[in-house]
PyMOL Python script that loads the backbone (N, CA, C, O; Angstrom):
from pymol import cmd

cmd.read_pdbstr("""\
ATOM      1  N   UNK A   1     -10.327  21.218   6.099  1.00  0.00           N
ATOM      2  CA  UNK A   1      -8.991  20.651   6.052  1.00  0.00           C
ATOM      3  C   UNK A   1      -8.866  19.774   4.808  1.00  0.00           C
ATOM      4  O   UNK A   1      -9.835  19.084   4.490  1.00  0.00           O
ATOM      5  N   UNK A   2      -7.313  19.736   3.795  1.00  0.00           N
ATOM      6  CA  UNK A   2      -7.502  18.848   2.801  1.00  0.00           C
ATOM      7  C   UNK A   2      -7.037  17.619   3.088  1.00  0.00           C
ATOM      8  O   UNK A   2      -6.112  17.332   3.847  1.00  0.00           O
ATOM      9  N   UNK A   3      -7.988  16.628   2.197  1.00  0.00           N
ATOM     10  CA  UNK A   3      -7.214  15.585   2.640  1.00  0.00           C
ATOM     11  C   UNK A   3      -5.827  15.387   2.341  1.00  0.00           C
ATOM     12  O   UNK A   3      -5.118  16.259   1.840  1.00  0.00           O
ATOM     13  N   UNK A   4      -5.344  13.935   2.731  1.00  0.00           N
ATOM     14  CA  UNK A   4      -4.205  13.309   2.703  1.00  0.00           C
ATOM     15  C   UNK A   4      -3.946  12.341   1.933  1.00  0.00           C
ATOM     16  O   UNK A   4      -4.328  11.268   2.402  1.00  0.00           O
ATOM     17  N   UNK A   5      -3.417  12.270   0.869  1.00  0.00           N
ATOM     18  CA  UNK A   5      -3.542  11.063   0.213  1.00  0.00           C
ATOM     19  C   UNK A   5      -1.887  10.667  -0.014  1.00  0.00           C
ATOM     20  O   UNK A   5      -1.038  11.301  -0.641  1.00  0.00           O
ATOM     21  N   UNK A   6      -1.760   9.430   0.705  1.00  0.00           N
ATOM     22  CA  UNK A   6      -0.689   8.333   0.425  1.00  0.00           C
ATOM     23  C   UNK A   6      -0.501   7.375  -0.895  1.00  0.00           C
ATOM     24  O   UNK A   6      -1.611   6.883  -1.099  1.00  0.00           O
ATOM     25  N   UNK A   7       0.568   6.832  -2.021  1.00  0.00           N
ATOM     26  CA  UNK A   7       0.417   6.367  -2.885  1.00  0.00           C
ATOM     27  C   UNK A   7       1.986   5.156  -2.301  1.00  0.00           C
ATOM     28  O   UNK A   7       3.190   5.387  -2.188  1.00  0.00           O
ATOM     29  N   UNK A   8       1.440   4.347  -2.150  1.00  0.00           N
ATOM     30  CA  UNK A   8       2.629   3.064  -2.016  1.00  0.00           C
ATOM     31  C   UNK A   8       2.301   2.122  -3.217  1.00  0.00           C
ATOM     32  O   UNK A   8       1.125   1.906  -3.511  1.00  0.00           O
ATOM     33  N   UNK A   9       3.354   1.546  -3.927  1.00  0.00           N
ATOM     34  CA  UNK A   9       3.437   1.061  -4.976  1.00  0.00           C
ATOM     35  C   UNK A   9       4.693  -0.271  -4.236  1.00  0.00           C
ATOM     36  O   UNK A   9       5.777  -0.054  -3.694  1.00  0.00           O
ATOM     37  N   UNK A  10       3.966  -1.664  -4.512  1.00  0.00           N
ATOM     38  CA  UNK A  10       5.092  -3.018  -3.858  1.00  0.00           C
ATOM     39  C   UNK A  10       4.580  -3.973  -5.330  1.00  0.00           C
ATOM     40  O   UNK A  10       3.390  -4.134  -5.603  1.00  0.00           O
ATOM     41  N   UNK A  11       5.419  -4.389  -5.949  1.00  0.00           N
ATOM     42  CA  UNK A  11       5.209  -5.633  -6.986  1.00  0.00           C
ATOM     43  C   UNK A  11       5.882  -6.508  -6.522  1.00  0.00           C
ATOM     44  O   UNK A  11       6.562  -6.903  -7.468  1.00  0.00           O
ATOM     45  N   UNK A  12       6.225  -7.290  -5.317  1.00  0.00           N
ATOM     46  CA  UNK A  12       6.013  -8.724  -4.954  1.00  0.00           C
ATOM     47  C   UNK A  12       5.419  -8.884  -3.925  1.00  0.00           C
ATOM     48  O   UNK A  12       4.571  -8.120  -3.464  1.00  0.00           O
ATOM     49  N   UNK A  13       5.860 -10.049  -3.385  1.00  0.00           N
ATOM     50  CA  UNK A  13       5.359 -10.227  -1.825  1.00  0.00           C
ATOM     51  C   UNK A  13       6.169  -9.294  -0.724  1.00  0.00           C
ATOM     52  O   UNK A  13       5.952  -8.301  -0.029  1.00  0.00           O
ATOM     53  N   UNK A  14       6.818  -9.864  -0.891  1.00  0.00           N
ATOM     54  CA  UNK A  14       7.954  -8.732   0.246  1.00  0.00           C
ATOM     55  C   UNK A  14       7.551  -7.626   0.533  1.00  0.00           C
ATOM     56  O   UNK A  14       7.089  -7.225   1.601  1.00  0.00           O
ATOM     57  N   UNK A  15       7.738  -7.026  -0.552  1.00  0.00           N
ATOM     58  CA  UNK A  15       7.141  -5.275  -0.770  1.00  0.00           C
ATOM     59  C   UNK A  15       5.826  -5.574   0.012  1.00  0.00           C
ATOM     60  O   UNK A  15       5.778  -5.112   1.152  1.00  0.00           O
ATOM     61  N   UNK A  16       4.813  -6.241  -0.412  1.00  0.00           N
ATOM     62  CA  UNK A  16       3.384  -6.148  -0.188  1.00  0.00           C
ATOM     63  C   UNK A  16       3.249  -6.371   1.813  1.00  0.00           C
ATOM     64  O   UNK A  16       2.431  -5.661   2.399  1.00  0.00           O
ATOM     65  N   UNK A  17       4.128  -7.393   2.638  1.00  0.00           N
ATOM     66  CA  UNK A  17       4.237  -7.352   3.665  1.00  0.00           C
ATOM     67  C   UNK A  17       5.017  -6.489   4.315  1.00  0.00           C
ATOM     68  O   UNK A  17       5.157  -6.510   5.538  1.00  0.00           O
ATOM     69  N   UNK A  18       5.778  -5.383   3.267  1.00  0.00           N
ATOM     70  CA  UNK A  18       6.313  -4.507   4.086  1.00  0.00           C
ATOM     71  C   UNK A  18       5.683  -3.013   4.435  1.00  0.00           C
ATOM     72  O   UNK A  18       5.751  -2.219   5.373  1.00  0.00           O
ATOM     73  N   UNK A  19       4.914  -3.098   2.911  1.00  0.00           N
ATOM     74  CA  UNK A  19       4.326  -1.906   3.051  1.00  0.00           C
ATOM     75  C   UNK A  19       3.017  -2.318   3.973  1.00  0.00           C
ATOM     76  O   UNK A  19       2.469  -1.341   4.484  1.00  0.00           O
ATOM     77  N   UNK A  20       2.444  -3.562   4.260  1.00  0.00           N
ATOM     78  CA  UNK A  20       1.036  -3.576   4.908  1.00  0.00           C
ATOM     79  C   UNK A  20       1.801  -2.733   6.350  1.00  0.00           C
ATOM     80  O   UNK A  20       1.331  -1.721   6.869  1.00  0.00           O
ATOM     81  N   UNK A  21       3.115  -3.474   6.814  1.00  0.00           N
ATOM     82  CA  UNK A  21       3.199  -2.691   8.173  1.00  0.00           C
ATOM     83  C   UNK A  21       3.535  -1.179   7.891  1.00  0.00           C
ATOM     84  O   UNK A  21       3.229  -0.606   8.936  1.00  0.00           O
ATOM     85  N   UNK A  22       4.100  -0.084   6.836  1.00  0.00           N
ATOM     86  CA  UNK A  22       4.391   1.144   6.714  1.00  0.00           C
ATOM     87  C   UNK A  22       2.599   1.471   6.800  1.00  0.00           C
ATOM     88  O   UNK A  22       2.208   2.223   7.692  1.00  0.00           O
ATOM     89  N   UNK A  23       1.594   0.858   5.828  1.00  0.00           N
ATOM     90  CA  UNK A  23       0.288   1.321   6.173  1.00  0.00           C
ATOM     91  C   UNK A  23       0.030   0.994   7.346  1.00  0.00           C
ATOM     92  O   UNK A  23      -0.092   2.075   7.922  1.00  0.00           O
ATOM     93  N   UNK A  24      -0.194  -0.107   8.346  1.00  0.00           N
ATOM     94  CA  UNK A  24      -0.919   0.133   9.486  1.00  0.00           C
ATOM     95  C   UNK A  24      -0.181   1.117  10.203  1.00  0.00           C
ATOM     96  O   UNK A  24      -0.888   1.838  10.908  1.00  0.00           O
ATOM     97  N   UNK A  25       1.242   1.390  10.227  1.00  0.00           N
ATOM     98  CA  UNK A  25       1.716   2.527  11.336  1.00  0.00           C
ATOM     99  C   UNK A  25       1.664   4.180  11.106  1.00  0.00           C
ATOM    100  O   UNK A  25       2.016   5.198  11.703  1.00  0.00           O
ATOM    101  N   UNK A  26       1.071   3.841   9.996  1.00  0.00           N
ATOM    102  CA  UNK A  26       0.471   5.729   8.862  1.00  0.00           C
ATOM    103  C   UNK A  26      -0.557   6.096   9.554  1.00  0.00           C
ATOM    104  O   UNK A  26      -0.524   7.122  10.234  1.00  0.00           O
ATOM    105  N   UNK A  27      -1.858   5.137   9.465  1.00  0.00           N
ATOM    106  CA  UNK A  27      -3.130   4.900   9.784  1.00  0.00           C
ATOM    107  C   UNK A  27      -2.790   4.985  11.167  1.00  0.00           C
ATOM    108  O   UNK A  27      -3.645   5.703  11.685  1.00  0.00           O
ATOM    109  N   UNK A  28      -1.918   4.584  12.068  1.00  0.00           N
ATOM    110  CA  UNK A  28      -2.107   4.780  13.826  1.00  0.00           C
ATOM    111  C   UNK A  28      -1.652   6.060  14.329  1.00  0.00           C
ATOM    112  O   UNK A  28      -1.903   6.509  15.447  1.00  0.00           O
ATOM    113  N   UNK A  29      -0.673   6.851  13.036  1.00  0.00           N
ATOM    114  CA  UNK A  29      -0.429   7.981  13.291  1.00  0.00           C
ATOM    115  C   UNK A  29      -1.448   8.924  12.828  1.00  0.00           C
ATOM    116  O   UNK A  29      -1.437  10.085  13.238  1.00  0.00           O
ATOM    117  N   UNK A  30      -2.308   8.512  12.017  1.00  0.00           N
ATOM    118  CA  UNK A  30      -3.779   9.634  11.160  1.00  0.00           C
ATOM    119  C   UNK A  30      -4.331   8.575  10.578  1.00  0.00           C
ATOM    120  O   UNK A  30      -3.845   8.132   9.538  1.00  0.00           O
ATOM    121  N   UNK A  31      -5.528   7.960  11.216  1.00  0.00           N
ATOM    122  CA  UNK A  31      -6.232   7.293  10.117  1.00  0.00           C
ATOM    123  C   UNK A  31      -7.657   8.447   9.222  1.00  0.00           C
ATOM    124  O   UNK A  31      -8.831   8.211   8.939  1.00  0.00           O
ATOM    125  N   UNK A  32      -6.929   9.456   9.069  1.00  0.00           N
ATOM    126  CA  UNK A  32      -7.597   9.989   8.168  1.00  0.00           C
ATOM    127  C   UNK A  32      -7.036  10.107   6.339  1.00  0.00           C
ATOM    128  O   UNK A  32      -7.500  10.630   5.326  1.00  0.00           O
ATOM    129  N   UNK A  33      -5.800   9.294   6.678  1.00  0.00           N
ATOM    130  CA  UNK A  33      -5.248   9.337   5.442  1.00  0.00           C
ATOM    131  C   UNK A  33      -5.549   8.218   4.386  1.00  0.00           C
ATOM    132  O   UNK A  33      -5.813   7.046   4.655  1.00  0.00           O
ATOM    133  N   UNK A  34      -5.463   8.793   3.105  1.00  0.00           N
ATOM    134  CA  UNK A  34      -6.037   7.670   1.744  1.00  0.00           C
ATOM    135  C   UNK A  34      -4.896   7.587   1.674  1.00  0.00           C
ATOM    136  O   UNK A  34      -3.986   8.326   2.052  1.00  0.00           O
ATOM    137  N   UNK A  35      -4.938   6.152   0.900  1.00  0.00           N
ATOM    138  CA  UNK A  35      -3.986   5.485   1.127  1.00  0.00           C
ATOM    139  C   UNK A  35      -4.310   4.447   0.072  1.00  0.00           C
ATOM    140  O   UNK A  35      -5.016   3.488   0.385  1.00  0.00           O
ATOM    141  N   UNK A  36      -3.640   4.631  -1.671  1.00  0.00           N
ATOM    142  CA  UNK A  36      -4.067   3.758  -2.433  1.00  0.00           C
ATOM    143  C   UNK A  36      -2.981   3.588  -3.324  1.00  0.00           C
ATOM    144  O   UNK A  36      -2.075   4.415  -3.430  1.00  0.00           O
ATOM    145  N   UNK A  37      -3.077   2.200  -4.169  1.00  0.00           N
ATOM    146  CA  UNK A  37      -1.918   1.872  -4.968  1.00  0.00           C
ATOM    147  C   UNK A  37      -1.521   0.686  -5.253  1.00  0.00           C
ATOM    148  O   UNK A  37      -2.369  -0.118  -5.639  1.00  0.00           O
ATOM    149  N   UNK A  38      -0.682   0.439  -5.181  1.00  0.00           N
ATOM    150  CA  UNK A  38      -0.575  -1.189  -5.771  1.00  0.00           C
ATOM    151  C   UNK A  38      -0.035  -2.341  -4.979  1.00  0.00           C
ATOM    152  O   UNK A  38       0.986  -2.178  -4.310  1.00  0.00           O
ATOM    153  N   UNK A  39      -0.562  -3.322  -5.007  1.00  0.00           N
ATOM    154  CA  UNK A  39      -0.242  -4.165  -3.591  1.00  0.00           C
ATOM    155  C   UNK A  39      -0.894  -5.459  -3.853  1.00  0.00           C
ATOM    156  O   UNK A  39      -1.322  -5.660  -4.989  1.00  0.00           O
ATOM    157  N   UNK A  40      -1.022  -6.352  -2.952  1.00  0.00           N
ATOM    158  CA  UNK A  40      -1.665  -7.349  -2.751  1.00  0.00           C
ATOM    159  C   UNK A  40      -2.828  -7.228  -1.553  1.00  0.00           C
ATOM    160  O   UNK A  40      -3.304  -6.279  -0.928  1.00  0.00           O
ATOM    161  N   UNK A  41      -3.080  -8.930  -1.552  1.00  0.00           N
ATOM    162  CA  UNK A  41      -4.088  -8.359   0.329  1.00  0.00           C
ATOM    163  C   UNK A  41      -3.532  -8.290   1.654  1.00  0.00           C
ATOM    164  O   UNK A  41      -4.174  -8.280   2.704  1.00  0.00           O
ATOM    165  N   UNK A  42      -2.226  -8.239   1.509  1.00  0.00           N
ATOM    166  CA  UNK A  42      -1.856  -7.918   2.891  1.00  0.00           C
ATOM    167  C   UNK A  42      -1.517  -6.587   2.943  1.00  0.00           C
ATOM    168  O   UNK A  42      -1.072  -6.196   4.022  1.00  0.00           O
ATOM    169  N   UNK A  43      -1.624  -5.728   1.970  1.00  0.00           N
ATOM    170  CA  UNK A  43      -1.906  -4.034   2.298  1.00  0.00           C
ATOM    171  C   UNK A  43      -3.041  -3.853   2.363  1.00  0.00           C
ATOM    172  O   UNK A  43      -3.375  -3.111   3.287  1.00  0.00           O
ATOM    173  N   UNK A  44      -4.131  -4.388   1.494  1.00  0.00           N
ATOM    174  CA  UNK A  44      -5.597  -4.308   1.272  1.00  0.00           C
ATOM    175  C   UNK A  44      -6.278  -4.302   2.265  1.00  0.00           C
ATOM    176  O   UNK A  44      -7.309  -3.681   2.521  1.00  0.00           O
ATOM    177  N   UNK A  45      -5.170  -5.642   3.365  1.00  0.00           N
ATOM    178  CA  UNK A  45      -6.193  -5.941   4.395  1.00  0.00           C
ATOM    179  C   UNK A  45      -5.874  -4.619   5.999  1.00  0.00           C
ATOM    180  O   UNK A  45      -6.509  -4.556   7.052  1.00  0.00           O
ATOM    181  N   UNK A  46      -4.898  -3.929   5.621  1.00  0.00           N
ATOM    182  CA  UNK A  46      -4.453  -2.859   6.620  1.00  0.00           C
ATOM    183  C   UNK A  46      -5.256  -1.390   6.021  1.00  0.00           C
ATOM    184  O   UNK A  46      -5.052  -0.348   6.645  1.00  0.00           O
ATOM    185  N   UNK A  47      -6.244  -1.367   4.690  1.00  0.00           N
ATOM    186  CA  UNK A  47      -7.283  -0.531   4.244  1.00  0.00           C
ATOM    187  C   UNK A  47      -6.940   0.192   3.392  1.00  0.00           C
ATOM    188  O   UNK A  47      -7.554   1.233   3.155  1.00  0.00           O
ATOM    189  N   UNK A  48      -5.549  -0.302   2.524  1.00  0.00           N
ATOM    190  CA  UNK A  48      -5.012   0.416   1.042  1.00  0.00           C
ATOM    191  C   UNK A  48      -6.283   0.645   0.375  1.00  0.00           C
ATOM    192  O   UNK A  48      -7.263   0.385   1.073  1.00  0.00           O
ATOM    193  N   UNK A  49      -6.471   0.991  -0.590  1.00  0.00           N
ATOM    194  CA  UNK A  49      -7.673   0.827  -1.812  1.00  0.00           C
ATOM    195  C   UNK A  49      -6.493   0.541  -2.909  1.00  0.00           C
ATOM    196  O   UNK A  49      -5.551   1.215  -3.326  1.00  0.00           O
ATOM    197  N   UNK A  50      -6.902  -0.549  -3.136  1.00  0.00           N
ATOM    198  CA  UNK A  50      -5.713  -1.359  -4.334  1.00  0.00           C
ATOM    199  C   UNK A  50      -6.377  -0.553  -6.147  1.00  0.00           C
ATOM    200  O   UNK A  50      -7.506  -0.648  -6.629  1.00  0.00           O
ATOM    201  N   UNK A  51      -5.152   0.163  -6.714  1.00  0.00           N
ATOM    202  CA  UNK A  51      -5.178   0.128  -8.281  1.00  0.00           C
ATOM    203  C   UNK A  51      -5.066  -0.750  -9.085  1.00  0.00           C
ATOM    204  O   UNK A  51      -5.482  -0.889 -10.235  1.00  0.00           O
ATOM    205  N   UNK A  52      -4.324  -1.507  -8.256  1.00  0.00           N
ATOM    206  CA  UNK A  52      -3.869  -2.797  -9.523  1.00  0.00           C
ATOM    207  C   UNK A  52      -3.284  -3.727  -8.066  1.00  0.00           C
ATOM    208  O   UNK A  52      -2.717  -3.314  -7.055  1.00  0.00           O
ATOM    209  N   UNK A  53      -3.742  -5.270  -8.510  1.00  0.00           N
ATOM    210  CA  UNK A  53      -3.460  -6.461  -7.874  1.00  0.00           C
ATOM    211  C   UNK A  53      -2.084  -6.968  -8.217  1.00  0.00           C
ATOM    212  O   UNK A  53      -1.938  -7.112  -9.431  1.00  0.00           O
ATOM    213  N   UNK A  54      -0.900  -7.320  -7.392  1.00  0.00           N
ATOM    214  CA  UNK A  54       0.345  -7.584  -7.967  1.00  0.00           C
ATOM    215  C   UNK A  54       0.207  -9.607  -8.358  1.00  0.00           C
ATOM    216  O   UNK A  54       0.838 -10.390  -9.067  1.00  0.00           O
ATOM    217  N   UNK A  55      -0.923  -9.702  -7.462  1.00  0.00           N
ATOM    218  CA  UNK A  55      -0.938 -11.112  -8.382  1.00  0.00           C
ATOM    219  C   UNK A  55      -0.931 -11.172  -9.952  1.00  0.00           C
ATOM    220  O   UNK A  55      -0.296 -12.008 -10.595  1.00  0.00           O
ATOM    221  N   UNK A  56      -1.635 -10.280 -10.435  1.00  0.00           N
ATOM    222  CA  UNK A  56      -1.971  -9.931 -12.137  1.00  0.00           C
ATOM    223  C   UNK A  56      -0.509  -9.845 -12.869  1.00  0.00           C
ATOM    224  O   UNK A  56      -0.189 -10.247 -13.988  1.00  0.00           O
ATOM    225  N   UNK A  57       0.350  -9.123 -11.766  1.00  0.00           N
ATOM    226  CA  UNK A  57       2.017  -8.919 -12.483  1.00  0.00           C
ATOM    227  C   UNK A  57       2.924  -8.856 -11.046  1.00  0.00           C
ATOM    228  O   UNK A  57       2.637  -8.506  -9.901  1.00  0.00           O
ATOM    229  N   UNK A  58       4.221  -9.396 -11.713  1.00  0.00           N
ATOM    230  CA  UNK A  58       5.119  -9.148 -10.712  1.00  0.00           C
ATOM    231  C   UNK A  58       6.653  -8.169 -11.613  1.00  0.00           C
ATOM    232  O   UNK A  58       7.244  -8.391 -12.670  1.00  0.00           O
ATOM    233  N   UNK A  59       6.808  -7.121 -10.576  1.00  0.00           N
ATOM    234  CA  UNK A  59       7.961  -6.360 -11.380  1.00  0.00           C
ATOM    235  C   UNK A  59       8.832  -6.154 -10.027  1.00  0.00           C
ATOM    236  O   UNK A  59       8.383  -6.546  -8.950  1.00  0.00           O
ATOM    237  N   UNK A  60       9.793  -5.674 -10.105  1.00  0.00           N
ATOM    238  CA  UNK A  60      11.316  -5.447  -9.338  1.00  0.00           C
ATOM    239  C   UNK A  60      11.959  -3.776  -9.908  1.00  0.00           C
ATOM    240  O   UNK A  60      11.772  -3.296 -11.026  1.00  0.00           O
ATOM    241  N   UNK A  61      12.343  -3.461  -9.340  1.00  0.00           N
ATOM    242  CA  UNK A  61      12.743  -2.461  -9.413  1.00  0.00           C
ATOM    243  C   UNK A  61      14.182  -1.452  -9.055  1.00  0.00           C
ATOM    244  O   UNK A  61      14.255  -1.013  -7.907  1.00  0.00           O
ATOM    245  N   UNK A  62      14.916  -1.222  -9.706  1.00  0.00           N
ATOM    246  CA  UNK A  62      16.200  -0.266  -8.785  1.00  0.00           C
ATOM    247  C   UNK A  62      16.632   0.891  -9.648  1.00  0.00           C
ATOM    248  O   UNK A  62      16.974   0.932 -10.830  1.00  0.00           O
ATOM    249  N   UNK A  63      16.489   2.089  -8.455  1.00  0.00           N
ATOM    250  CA  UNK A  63      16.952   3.082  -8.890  1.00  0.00           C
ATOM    251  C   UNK A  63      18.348   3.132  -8.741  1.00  0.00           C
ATOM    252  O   UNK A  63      18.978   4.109  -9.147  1.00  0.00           O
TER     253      UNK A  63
END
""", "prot")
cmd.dss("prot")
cmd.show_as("cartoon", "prot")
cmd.util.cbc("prot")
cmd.orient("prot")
């Protein structure tokens, strides 16, 4: 079977506590899924594998 790989991208706080809860409820639906990208430690701490720390930068965004 291939894996699954998830990419969430949050540059503030907000983002970073919103996506920790979109990751823990991914992970309760398949915790077989990767799950990496950019965040702080409150995604880190729900088992993201962080690319980049948003403490280092903060950006905003709108499409």
């Amino acid at each position: 079977m291939d894996s699954k790989n998830v990419l969430v991208i949050a540059g503030e706080a907000s983002g970073d506590l919103h996506g920790a809860s979109l990751i823990r409820e991914l992970k309760n639906l398949d915790s077989s899924l990767k799950i990496f990208g950019i965040g702080g430690d409150k995604k880190k701490n729900e088992g993201m594998e962080l690319i980049f720390y948003i403490n280092k930068k903060a950006f905003l965004g709108f499409v």
